[in-house]
Structure formats: C-alpha cells, structure tokens
MDTraj code that builds the backbone (N, CA, C; nanometers):
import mdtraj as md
import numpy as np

residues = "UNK UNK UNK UNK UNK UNK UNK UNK UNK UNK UNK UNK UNK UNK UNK UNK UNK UNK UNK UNK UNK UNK UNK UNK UNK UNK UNK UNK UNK UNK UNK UNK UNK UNK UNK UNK UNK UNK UNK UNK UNK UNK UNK UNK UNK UNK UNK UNK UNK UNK UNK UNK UNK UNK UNK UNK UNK UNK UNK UNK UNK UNK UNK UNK UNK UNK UNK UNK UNK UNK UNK UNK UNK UNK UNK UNK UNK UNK UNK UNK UNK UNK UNK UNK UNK UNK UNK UNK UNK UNK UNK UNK UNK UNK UNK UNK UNK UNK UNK UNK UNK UNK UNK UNK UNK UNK UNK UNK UNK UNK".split()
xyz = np.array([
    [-0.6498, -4.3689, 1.2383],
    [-0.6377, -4.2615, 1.1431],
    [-0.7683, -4.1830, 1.1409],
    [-0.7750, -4.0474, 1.1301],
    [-0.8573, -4.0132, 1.1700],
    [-0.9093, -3.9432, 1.0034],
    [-1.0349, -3.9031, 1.0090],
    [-1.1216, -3.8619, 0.8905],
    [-1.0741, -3.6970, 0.8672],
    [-1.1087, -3.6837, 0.7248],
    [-1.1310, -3.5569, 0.6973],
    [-1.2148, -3.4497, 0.7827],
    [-1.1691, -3.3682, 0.8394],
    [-1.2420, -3.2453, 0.8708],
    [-1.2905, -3.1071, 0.8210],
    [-1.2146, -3.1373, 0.7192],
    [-1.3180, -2.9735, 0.5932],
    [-1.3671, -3.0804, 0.4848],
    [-1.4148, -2.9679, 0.3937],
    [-1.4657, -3.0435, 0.2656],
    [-1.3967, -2.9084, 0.1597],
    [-1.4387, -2.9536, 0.0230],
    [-1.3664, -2.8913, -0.0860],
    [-1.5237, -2.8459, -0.1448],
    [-1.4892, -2.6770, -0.2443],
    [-1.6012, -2.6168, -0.2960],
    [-1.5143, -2.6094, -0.4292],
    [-1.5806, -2.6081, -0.5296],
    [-1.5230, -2.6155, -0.6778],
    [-1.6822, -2.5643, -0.7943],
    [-1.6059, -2.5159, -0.8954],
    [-1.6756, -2.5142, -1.0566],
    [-1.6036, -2.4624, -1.1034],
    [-1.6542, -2.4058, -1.1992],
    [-1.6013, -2.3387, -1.3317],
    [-1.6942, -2.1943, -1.4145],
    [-1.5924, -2.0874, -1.4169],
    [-1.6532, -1.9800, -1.4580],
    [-1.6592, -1.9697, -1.5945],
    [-1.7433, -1.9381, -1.6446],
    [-1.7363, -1.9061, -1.8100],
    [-1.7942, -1.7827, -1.8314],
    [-1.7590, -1.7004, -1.9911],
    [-1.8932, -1.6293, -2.0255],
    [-1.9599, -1.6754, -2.1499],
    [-1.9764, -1.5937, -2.2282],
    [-2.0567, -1.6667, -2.3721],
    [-1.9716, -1.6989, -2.4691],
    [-1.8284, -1.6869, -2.4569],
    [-1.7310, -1.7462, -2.5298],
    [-1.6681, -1.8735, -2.5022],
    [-1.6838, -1.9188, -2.4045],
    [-1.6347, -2.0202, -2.3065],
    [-1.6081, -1.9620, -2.1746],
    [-1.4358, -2.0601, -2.1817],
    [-1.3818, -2.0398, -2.0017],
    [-1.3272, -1.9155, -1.9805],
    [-1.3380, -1.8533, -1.8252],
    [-1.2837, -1.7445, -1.8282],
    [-1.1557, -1.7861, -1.7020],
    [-1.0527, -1.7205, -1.7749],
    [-0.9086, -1.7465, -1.6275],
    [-0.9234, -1.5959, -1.5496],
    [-0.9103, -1.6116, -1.4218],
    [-0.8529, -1.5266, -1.3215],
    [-0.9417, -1.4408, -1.2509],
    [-1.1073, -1.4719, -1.2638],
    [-1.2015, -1.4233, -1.2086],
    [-1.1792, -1.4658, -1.0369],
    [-1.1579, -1.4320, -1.0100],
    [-1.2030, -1.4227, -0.8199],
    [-1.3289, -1.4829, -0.7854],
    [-1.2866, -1.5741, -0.7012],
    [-1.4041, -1.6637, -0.6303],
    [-1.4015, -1.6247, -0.5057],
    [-1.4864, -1.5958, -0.3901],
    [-1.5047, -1.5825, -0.2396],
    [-1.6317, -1.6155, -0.2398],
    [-1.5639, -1.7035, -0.0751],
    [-1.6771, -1.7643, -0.0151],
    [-1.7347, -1.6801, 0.1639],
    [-1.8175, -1.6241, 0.1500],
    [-1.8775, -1.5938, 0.2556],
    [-1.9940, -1.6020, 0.3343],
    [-1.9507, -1.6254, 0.4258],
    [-2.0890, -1.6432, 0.5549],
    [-2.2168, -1.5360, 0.5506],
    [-2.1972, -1.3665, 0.5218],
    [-2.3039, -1.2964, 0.5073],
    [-2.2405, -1.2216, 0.3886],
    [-2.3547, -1.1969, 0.2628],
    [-2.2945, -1.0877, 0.1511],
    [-2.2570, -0.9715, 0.2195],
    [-2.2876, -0.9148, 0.3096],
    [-2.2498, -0.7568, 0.3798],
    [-2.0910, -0.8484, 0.4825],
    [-2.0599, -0.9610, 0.4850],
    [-1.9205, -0.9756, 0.5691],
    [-1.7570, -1.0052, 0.4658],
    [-1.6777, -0.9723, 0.5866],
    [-1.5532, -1.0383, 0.4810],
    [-1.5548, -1.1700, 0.4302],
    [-1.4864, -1.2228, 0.3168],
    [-1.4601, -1.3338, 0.2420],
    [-1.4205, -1.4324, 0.3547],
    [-1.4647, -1.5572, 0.3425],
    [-1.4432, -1.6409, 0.4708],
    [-1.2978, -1.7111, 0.3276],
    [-1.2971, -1.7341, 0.2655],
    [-1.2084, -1.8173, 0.1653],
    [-1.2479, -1.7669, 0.0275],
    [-1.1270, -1.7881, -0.0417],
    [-1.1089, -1.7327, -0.1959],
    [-0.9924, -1.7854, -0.2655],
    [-1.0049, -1.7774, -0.4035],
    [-0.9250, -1.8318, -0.5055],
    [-0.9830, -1.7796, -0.6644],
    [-0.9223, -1.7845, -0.7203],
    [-0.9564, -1.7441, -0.8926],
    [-0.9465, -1.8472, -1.0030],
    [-1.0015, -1.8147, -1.0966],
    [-1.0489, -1.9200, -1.1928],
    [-0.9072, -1.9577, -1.2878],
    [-0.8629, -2.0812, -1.3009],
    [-0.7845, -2.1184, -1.4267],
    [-0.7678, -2.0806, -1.5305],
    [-0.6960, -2.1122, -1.6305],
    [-0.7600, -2.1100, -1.7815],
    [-0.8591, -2.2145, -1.8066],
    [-0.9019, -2.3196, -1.7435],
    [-0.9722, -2.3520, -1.8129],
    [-1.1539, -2.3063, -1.7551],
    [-1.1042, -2.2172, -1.6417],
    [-1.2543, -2.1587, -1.6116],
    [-1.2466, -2.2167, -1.4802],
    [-1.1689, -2.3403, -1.4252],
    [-1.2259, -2.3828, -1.3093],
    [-1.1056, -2.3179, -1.1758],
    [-1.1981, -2.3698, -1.0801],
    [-1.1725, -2.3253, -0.9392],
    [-1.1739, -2.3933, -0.8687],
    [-1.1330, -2.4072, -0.7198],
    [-1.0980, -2.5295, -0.6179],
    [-1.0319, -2.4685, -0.4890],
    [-1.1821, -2.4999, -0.4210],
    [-1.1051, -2.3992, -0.2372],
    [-1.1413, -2.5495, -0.1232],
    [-1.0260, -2.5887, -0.0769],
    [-1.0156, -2.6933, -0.0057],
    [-1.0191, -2.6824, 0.0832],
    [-0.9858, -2.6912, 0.2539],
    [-0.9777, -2.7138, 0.3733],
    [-1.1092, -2.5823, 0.4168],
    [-1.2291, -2.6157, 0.3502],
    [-1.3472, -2.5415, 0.3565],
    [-1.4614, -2.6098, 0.5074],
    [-1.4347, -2.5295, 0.6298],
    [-1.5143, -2.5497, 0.7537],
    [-1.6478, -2.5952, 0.6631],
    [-1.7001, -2.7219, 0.7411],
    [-1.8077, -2.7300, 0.7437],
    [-1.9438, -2.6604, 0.8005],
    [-2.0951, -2.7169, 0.7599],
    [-2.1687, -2.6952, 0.8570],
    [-2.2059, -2.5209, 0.8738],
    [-2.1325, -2.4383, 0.7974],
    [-2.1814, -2.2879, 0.7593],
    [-2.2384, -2.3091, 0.5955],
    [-2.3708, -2.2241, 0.6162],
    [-2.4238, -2.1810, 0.4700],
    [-2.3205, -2.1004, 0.3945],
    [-2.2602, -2.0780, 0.3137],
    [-2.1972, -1.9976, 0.2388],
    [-2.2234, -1.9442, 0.1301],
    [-2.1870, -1.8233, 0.0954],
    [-2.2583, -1.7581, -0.0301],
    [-2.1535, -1.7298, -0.1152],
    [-2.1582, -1.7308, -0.2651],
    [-2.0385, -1.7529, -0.3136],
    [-2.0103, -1.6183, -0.4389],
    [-1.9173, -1.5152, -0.4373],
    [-1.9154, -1.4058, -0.5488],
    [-1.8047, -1.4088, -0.6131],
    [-1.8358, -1.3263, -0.7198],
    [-1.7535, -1.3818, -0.8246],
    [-1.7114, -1.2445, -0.8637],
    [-1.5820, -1.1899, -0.8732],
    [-1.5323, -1.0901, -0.9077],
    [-1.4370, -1.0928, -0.9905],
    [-1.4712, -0.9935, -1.1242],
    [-1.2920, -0.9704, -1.1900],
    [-1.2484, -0.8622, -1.1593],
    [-1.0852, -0.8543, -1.1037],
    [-1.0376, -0.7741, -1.1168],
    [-0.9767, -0.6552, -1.2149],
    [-1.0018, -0.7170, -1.3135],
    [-0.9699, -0.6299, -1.4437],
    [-1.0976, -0.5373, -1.4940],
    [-1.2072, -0.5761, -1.4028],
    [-1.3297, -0.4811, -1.4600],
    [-1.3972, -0.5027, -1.5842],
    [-1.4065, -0.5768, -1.6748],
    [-1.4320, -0.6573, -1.8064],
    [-1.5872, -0.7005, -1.7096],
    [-1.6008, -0.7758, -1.6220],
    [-1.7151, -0.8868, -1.5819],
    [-1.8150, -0.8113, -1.4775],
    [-1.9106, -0.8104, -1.4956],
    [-2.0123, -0.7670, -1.3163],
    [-2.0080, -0.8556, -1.2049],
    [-1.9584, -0.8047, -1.1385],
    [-1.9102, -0.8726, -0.9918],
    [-2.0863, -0.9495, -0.9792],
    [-2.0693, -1.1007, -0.9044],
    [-2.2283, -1.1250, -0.9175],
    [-2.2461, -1.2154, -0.8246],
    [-2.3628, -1.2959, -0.7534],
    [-2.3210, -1.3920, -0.6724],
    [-2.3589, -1.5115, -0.7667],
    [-2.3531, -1.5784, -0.6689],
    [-2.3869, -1.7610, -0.7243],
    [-2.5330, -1.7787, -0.6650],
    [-2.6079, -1.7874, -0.8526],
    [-2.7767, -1.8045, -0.8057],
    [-2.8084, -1.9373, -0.7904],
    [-2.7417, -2.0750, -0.8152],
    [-2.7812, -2.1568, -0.8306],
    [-2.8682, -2.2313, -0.9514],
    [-2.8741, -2.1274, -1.0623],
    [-2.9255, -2.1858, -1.1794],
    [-2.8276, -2.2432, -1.2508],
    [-2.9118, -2.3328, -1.3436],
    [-2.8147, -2.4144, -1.4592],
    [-2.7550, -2.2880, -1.5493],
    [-2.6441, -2.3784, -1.5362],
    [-2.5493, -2.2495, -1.6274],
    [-2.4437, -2.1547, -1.5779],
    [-2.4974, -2.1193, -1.4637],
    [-2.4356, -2.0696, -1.3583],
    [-2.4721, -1.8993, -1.4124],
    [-2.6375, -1.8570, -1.4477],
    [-2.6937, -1.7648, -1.4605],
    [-2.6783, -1.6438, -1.3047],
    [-2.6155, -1.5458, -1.3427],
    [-2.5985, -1.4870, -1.2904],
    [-2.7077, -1.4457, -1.1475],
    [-2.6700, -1.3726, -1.0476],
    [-2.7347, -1.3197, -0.9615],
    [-2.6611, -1.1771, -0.9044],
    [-2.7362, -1.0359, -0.8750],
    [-2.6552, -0.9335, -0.8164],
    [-2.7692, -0.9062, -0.6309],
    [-2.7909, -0.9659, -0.6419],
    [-2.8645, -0.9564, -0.4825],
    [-2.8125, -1.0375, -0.3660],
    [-2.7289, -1.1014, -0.3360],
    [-2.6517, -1.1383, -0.2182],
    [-2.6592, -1.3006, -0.3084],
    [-2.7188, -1.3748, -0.3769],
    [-2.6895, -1.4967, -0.4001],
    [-2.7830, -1.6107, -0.2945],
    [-2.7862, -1.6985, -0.3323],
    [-2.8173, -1.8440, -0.2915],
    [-2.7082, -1.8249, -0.1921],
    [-2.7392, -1.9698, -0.0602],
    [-2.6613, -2.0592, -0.0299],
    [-2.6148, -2.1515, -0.1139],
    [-2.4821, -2.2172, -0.0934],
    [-2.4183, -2.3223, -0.1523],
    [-2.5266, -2.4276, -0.0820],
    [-2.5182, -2.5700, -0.1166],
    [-2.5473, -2.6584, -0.0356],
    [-2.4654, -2.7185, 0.0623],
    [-2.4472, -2.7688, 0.1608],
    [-2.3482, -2.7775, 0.3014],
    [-2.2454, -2.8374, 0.2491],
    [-2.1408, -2.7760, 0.2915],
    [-2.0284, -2.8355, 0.2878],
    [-1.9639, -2.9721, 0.4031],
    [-1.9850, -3.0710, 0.3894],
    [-1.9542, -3.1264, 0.4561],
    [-1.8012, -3.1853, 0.4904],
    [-1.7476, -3.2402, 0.6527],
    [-1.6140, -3.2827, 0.5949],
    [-1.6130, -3.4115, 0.5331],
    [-1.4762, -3.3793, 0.4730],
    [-1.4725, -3.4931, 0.3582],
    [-1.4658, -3.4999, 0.2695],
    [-1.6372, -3.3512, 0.2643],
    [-1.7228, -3.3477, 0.1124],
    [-1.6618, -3.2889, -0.0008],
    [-1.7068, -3.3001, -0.1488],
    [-1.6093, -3.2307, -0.2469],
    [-1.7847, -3.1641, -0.2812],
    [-1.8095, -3.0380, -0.2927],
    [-1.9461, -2.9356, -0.3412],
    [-1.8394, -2.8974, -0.4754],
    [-1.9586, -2.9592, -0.5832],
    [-1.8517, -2.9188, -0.7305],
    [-2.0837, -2.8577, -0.7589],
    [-2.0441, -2.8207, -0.8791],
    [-2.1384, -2.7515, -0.9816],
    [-2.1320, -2.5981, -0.9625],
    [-2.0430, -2.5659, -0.8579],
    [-2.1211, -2.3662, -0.7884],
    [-2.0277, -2.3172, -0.9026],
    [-2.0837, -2.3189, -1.0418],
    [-2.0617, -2.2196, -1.1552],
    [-2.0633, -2.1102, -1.1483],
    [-2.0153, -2.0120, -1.2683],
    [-2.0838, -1.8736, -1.3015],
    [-2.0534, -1.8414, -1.4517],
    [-2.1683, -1.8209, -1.5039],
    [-2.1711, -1.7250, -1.6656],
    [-2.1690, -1.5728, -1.6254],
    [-2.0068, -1.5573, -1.6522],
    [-1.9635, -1.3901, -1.6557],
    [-2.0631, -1.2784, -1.7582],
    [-2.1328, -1.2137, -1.7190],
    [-2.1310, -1.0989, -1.8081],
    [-2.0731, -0.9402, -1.8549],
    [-2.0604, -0.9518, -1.9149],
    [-1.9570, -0.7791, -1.9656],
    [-2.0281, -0.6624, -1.8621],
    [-1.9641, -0.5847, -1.8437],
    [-1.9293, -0.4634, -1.7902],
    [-2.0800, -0.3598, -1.8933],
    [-2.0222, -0.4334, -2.0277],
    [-2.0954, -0.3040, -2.1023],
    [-2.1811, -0.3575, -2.2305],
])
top = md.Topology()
chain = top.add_chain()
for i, resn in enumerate(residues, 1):
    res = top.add_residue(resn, chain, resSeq=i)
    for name in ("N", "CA", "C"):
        top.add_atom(name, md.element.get_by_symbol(name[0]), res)
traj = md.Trajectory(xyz[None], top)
C-alpha cells in the first residue's frame, strides 16, 4: 500500500466579530501567477484544500467576493494579521502533511 502523495493546507478566517463564511482562499506559487488551488471559508471561518503538491513554497490570499473585506495575503502573524504585499510563504507542504494555522483577520473595505 502505498503512502500519501499531497498534503492538506487549512485555517480559519475571521474579522473582529468572529468567523467569517465564504471568503476565498488561493494558494499560489508567485503573487503576480494564477491560483495553483482554492476554496472558501465555512460558517465557522474555516477552510481545507487537500490533494495539495508538495515541496512548492506557496503563498496564500484571501479574497471576498462580496467586497465587504481587503483582499490580503497570509503574513504569518498570530492572529492571522493581515498583509497587502505578496505575503509570506506557507511552511512546506509535505505529502501526507496536514499545514493547519495559515489564518486571516478580515478587515473592512471602509
């Protein structure tokens, strides 16, 4: 039987009220390229992108479609404190691996 060959990327979006549902998650190889993988947030804020290639840095943005939130990347701070400059790398995804903490605290539009 043979092993896992992707790994899984996961968190949870919030803003200063709590969880937020239906924010857009993408994961990409360069901020200037297309989304390598994507999915949107629950109600309860969280997210979960599975059969995720290993062994690429990935950078992770966070978009609402309803326009309410500033599109932002994933800085890697506690909290999941925003970033608008291309973002951190995730840490490697390995296969197998489950990468949980890549948060984000939404902020308003206005």
């Amino acid at each position: 039987m043979s092993g896992e060959t992707t790994g899984v990327v996961r968190g949870t979006v919030t803003d200063a009220a709590g969880p937020v549902a239906g924010v857009c998650v993408y994961l990409y190889t360069s901020p200037a390229g297309p989304a390598s993988y994507g999915t949107c947030s629950q109600a309860d804020g969280s997210w979960y992108l599975a059969g995720v290639e290993p062994g690429t840095a990935y950078r992770v943005g966070f978009a609402d479609p309803t326009g309410r939130f500033v599109t932002q990347w994933w800085s890697g701070a506690p909290g999941g404190a925003p970033t608008y400059a291309g973002g951190l790398a995730i840490g490697a995804v390995t296969a197998g691996g489950d990468l949980s903490g890549i948060d984000a605290r939404m902020e308003d539009v206005s």
